[in-house]
N, C-alpha and C positions, 0 to 999 in steps of 0.2 A: 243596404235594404232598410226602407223608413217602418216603422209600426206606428199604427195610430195612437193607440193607447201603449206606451214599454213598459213590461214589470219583470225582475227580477225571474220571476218563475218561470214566461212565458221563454226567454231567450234562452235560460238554462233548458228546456226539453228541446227547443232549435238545436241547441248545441250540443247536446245528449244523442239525438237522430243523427245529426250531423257525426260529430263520433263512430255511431252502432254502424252508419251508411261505410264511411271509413275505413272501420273493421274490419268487417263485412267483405270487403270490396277485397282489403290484404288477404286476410282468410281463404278465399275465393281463390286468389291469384296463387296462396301458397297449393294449396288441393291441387287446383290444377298442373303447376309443376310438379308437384307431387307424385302426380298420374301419370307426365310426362315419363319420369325418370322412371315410374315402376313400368311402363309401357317399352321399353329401352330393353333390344335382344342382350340376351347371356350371352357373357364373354366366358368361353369354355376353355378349359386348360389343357395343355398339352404338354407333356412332356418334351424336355430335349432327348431327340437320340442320342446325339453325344454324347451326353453327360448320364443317362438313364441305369439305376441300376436295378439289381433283381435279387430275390432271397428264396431261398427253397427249403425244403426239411424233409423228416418225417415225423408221423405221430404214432407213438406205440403203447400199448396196453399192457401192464406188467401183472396186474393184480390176478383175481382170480373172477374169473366171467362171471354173474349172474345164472342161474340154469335157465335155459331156453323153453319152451312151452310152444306143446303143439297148437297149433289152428283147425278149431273144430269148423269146416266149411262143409259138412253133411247136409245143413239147412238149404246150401246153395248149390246143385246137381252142377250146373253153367262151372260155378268156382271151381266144384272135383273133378271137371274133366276138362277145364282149360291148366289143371297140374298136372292132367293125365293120371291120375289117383293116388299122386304123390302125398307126402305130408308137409307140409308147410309149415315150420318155426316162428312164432315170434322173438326177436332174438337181436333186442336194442344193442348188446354190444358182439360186435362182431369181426373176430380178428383173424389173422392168417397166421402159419405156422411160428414165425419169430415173433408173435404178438403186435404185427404193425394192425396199426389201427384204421379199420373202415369208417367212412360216413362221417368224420368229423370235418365240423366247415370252420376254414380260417381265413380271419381276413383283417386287415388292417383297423384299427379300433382309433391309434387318434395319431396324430401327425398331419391330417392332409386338408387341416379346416381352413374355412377361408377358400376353398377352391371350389369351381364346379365342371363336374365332368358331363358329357352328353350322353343322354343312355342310346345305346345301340338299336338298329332298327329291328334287326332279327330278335325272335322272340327266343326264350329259351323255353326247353320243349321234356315236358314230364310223362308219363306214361301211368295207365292203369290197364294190369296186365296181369296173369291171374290171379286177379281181386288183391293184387298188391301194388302200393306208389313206385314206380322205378322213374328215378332212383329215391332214395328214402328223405336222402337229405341235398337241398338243391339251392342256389345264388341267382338274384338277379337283381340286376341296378332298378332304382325306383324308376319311373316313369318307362321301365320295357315289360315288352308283352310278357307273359306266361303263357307258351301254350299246351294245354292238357287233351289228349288222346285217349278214347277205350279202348282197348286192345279186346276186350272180351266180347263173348255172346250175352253178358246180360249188363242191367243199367247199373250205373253207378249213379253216387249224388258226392259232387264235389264238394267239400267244405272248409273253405281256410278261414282259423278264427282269430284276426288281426289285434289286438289291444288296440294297438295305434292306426289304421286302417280301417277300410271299411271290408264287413264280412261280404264273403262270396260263397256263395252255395248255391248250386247249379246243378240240375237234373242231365244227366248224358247217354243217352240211349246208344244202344248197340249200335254201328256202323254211323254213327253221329259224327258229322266233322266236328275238328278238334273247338275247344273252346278257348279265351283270350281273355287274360284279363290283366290290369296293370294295379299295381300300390305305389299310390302317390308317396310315400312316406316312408325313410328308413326304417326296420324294425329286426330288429334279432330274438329270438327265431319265430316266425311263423307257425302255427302247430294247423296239422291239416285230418281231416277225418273224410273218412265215406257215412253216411248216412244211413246205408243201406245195409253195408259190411261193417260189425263195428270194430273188427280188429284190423282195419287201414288206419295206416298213418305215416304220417310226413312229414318235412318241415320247409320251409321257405329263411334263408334271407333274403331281406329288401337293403342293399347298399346304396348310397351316396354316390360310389365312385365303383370304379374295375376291380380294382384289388382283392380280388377274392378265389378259393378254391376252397373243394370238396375231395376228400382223399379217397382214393378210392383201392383196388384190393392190394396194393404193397404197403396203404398206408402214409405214401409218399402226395408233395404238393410242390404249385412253383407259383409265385407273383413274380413277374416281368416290369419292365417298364417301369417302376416308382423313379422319382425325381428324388436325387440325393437328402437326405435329413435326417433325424429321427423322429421316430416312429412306436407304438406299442400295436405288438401283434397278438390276438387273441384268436384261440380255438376252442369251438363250440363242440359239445356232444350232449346227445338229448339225455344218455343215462348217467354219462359223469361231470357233467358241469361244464365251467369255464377256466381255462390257464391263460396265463398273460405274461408276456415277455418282451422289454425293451430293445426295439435296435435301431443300429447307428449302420445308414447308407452312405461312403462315398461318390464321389463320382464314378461312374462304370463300374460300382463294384458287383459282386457275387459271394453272396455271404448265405452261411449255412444257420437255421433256426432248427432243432430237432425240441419235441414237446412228448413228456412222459406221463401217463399217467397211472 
């Protein structure tokens, strides 16, 4: 390329754009691969059957319970007579004769990073039933439905209040189809309120992956299916905290976790 006049400065800013054009142009090309690759479906994992192994327990309660407190629902005619004029407890820890412990959620805490699992299509499905969460404490993989149901004659206001999540709070009037919502984001635990009732409440885990259960009245739980390795298993309860326990899966195996607290 000829210039009429050449100086030093003029070819230097030619050669500057020329450059920035350059750049530019890589820059460009990187983004758009970029895009490419994060556009690229999830490769989801699957266990081998073969080789698949599974861990079970129980969880028991030794100490001495907290006193339980009745639930004053006189405010709410609808609540006293969807218990039939029962009294209602509130009554966060809650055990059965040998002390196995209810409503404690446990579920695999680390071992299984690096992997991604597909959340199931079926929604999992909570209840408000007389003016209480059934069940209390409840699992589900991030990216699956929740579905919540009135069971009563009067409104609730659903209220789950995520840290990590986005809040939901949702008006539900009596014979209201159920309502749906998903949490993009793992999160342990969820705390959940009624709005309306203020002695409801709940909890939510949002998982990564399957591995998880809820104990229910022996106290007893089972994960299936894990892919041989180790692993740290933790179990949640909303009034006594967290415990955590290392294990080691072989192939096929069936290994027993029991957690005391």
């Amino acid at each position: 390329m000829m210039f009429e006049k050449p100086n030093g400065g003029s070819a230097a800013v030619v050669l500057a754009c020329a450059a920035l054009a350059a750049c530019g142009g890589n820059q460009h090309a990187a983004e758009t691969k970029k895009d490419l690759v994060s556009n690229k479906p999830v490769e989801y994992f699957h266990p081998d059957p073969a080789t698949a192994a599974s861990v079970h327990g129980k969880i028991s309660f030794l100490g001495t319970k907290p006193p339980r407190k009745a639930i004053a629902m006189d405010a709410d005619a609808a609540c006293v007579k969807a218990n039939q004029g029962k009294t209602v407890y509130q009554e966060p820890v809650i055990t059965a004769k040998d002390g196995a412990l209810l409503n404690a959620f446990v579920y695999v805490k680390t071992g299984l990073e690096g992997k991604n699992f597909e959340p199931p299509r079926e929604p999992v499905k909570m209840a408000q039933q007389g003016c209480m969460f059934t069940p209390r404490a409840i699992g589900v993989q991030a990216g699956q439905s929740l579905a919540v149901a009135n069971a009563d004659q009067v409104s609730h206001n659903f209220h789950a209040m995520p840290p990590n999540n986005r809040d939901w709070d949702q008006q539900q009037s009596p014979g209201a189809a159920d309502i749906e919502h998903r949490f993009p984001r793992p999160e342990i635990m969820i705390p959940v309120k009624c709005n309306v009732h203020a002695w409801m409440r709940a909890y939510i885990g949002v998982m990564p992956h399957p591995y998880f259960a809820v104990t229910g009245a022996d106290g007893t739980w089972s994960i299936p299916d894990l892919p041989p390795g180790d692993y740290t298993v933790a179990v949640w309860h909303e009034a006594l905290g967290e415990r955590t326990a290392p294990l080691h899966l072989g192939a096929s195996s069936k290994e027993t976790l029991d957690f005391k607290f």
